[in-house]
C-alpha positions as CSV (number, residue, x, y, z in Angstrom):
1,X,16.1,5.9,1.9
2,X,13.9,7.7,-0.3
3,X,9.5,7.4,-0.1
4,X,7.8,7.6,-3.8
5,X,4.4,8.2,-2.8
6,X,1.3,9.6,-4.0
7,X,-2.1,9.1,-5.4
8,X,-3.5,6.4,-7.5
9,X,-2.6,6.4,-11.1
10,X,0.0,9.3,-10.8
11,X,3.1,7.0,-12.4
12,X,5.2,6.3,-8.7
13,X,6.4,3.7,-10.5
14,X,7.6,4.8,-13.6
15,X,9.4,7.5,-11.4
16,X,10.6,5.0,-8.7
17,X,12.7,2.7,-11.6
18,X,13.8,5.8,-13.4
19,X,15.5,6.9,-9.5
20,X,16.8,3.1,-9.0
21,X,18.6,3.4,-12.5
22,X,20.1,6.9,-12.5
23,X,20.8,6.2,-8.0
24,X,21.6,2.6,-8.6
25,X,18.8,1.9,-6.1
26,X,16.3,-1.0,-5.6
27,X,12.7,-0.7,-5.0
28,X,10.2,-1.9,-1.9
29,X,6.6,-2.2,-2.6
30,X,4.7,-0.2,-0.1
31,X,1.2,-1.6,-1.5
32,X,-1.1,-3.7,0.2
33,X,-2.3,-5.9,-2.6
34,X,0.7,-6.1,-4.9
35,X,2.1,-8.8,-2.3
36,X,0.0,-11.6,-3.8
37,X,0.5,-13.7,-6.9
38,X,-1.8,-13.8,-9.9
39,X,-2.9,-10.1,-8.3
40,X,-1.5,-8.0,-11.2
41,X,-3.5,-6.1,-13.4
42,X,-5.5,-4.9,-10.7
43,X,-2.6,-3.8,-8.4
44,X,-0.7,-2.5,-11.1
45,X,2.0,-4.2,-10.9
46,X,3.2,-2.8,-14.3
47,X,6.1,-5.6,-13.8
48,X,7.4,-4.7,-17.2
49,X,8.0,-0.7,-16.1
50,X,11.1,-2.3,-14.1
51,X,13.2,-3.6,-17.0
52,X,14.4,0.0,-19.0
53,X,16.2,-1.0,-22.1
54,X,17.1,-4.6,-21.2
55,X,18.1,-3.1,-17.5
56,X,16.5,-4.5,-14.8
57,X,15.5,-2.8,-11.7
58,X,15.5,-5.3,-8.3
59,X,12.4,-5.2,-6.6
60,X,10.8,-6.4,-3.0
61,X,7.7,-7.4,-1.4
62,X,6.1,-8.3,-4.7
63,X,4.5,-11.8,-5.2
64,X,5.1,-13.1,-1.9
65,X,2.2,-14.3,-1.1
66,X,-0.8,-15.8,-2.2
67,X,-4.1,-14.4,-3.1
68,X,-6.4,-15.2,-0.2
69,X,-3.8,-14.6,2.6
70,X,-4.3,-11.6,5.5
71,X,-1.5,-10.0,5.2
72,X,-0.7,-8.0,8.4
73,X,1.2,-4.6,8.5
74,X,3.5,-6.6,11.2
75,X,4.5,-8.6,8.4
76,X,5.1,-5.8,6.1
77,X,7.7,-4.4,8.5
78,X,9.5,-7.4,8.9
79,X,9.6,-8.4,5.1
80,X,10.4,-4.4,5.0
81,X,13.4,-4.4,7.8
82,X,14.7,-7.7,5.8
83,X,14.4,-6.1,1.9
84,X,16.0,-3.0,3.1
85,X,19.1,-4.4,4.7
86,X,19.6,-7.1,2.3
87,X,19.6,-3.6,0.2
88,X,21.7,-1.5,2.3
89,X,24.5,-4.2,2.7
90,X,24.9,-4.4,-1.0
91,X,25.7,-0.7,-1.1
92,X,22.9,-0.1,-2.7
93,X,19.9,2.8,-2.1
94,X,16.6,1.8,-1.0
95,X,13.8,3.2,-2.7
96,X,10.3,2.7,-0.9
97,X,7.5,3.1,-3.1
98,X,4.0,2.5,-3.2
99,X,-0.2,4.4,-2.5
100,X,-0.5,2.5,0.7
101,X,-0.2,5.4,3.5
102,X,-0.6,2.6,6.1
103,X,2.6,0.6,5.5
104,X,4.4,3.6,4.6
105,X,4.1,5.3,7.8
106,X,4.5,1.7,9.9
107,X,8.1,2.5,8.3
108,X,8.3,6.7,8.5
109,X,7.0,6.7,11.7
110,X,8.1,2.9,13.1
111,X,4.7,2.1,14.1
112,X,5.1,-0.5,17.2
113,X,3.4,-3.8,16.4
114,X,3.6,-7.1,17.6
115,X,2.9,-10.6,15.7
116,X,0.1,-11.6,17.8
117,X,-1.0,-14.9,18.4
118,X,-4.9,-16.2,18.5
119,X,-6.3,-15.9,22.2
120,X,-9.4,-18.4,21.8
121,X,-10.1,-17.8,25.6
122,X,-10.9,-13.5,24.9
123,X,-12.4,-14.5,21.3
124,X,-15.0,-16.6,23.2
125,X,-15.5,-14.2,26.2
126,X,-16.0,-11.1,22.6
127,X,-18.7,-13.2,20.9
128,X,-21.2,-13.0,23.5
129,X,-20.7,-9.3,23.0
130,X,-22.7,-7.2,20.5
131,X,-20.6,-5.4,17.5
132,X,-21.3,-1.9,19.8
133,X,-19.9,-3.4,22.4
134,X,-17.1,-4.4,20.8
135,X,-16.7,-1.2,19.3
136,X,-16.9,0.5,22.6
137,X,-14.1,-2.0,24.0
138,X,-12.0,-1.0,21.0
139,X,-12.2,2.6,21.7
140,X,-10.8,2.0,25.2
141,X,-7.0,1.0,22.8
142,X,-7.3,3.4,19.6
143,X,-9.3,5.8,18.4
144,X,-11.4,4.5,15.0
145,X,-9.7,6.7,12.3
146,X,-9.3,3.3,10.4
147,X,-12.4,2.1,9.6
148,X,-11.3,-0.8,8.3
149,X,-11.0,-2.3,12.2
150,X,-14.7,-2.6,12.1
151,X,-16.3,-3.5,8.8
152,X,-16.6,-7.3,10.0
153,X,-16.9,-8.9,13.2
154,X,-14.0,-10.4,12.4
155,X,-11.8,-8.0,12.4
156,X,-13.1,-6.2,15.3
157,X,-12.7,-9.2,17.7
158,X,-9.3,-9.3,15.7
159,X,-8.4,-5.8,16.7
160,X,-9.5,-5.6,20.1
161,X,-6.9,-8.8,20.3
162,X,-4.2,-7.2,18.8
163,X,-4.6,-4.2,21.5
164,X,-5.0,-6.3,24.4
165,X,-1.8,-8.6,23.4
166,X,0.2,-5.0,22.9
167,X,-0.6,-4.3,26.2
168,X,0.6,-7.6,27.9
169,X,3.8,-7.8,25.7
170,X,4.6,-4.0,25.3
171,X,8.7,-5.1,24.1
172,X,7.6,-7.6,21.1
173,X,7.8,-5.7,18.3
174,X,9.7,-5.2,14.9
175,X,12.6,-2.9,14.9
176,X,12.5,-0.5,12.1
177,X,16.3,0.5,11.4
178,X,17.4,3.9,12.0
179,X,17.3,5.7,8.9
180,X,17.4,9.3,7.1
181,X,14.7,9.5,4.8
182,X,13.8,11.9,1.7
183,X,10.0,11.5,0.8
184,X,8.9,13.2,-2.0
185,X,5.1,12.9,-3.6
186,X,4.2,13.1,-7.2
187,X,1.0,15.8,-7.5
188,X,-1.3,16.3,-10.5
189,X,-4.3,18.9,-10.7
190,X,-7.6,17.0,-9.3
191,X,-9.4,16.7,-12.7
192,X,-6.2,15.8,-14.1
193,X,-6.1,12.9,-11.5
194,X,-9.7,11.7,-12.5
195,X,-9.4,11.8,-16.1
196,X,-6.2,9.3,-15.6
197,X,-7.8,6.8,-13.3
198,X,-10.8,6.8,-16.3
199,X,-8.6,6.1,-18.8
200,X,-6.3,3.9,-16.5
201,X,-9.2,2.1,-15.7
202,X,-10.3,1.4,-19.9
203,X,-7.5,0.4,-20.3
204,X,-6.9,-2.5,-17.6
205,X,-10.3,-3.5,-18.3
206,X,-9.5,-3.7,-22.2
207,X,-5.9,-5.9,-21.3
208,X,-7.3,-8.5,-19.3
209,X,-8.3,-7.7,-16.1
210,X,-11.5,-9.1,-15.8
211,X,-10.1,-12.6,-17.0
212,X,-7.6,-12.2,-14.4
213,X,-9.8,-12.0,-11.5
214,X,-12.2,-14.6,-12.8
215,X,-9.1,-16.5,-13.1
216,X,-8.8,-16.3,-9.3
217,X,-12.1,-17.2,-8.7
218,X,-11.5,-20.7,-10.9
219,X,-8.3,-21.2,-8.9
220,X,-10.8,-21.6,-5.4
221,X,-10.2,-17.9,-3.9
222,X,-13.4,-17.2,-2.1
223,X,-15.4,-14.6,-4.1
224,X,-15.7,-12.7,0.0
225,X,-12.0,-12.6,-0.2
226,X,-11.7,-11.1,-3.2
227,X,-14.6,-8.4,-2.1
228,X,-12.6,-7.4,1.0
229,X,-9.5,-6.7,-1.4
230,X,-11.8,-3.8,-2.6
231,X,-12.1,-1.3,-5.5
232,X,-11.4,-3.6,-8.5
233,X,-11.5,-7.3,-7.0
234,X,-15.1,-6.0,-5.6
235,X,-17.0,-4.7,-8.4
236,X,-15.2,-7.3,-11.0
237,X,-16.3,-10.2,-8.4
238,X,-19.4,-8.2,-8.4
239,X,-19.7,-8.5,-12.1
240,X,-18.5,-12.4,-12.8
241,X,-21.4,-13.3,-10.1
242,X,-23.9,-11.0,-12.3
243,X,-24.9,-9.0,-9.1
244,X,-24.1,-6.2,-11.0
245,X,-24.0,-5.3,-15.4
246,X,-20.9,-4.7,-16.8
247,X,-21.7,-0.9,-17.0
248,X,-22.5,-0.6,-13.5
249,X,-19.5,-2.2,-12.5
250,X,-17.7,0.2,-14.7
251,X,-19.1,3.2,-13.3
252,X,-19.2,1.9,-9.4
253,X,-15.8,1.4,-9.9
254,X,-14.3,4.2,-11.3
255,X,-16.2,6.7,-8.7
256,X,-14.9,3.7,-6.0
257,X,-11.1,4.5,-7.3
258,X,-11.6,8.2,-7.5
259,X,-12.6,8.2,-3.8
260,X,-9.8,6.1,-2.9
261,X,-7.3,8.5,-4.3
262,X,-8.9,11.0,-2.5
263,X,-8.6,9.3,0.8
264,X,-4.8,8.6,-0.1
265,X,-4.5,12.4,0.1
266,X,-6.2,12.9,3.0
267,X,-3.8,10.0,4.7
268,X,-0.4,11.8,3.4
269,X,-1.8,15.3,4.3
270,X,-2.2,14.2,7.6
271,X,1.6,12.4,7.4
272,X,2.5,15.9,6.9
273,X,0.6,17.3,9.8
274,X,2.4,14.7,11.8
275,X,6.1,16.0,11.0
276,X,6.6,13.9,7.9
277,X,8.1,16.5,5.3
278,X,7.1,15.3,1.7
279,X,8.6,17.0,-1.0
280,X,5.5,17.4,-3.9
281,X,6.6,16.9,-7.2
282,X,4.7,18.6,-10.0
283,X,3.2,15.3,-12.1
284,X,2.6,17.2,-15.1
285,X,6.7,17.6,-15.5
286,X,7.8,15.0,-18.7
287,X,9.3,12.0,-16.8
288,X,13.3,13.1,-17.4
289,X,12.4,16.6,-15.6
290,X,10.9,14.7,-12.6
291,X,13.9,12.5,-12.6
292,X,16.2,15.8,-12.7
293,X,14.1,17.5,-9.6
294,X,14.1,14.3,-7.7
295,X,17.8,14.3,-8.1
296,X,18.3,17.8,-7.0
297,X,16.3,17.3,-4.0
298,X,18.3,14.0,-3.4
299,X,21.5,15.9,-3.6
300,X,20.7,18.5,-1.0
301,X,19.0,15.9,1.5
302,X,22.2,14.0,1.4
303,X,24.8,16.9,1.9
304,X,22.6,18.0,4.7
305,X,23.0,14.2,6.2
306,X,26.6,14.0,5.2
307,X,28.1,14.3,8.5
308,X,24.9,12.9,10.4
């Protein structure tokens, strides 16, 4: 398999369906938001980037559910283990692709998660505790590089009962096949990066993204949903409910999107601390150059592999 990763707004996409065509591959969303429906322009879907000339690239784990669900990373590695061997038994390459360092590394590193069930019992012994309590409890499991455990009270209690399931059921988890992997990332200068996520950003807002979300909104998703999808369901939800003007939504979210892609770094330099071996590719390079150094690392990885 190969990993397209990278930052926000650095064109993994563009790159991923140029690979498929010239590997006669098939690409798997890694991102987090681009599983729901009616969720485009936001995610950046850039659905149209898959069909090259009238040739159409396959892809997976897009639009599969709808907007409101909670979407687990259990449930991206068993839509993940199904997309990649209904891939692998057509002889075809799987290409996983996608900014979300989470479910990329649930694959890379075959995180062990359970689907855990609702234990009303423990969730009524955790509400008479305070949130430090709970905090403290949670601390006993993991340690709290993932904020995003404890922004609610809801998903604190939910965390400390996916920990204490994993401990009673330690063999109920999704089996990630055993596969070789090449990862490469695509790398642009910082101010190169911010200057694209500015102009990425006019440009969404300029084709329809704020109609989109307010779309949403019409069609009964809860404006908190929407919030906890972050960056630009937050601001934009911000905006429609005049909390906030349209220029300080702008401006809220573009620093909100530059600090995102900064914190997607962080995540796949730590990846890289942790023995994954991503291959940088320069971002800068026209698109048929990437394609040609992409191939050349492809060739080597699978000679090495060859008799694997």
């Amino acid at each position: 398999m190969i990993t397209i990763l990278g930052p926000t707004a650095c064109g993994k996409t563009r790159l991923a369906v140029d690979v498929a065509l010239h590997l006669c591959g098939e690409i798997i969303s890694a991102d987090s938001r681009q599983v729901f429906r009616g969720m485009d322009i936001g995610t950046g879907k850039d659905l149209t980037d898959y069909n090259v000339g009238g040739v159409g690239v396959p892809y997976h784990l897009i639009d599969i559910r709808e907007p409101g669900y909670e979407y687990s990373v259990f449930e991206f590695q068993t839509d993940f283990v199904k997309a990649y061997n209904d891939i692998v038994d057509r002889n075809k390459l799987p290409i996983l692709c996608g900014g979300t360092g989470l479910y990329i590394e649930a694959v890379l590193r075959n995180y062990r998660l359970a689907d855990v069930p609702q234990n009303n019992e423990l969730r009524l012994e955790l509400e008479q505790c305070s949130d430090e309590d709970l905090v403290e409890r949670l601390k006993k499991y993991i340690s709290l590089h993932n904020h995003t455990d404890t922004e609610t009270r809801e998903r604190l209690i939910r965390a400390i009962e996916i920990q204490e399931y994993q401990v009673q059921n330690p063999n109920l988890y999704v089996e990630i096949p055993d596969m070789k992997h090449l990862v490469l990332g695509v790398a642009f200068p910082r101010d190169l990066v911010m200057q694209r996520i500015e102009n990425r950003l006019q440009e969404r807002l300029q084709n329809g993204m704020i109609d989109e979300i307010d779309l949403l909104l019409k069609q009964g998703v809860e404006p908190e949903r929407l919030i906890r999808y972050g960056l630009e369901y937050k601001y934009i939800t911000l905006y429609l409910q005049n909390d906030i003007s349209y220029s300080e939504m702008f401006e809220k979210l573009n620093i909100a999107i530059r600090q995102f892609a900064k914190r997607q770094m962080t995540w796949y330099r730590r990846m890289e601390r942790n023995g994954v071996d991503i291959h940088w590719v320069d971002g800068t390079l026209s698109d048929k150059e990437k394609l040609d150094e992409v191939c050349r690392l492809y060739e080597g990885f699978a000679a090495s592999n060859k008799d694997k």
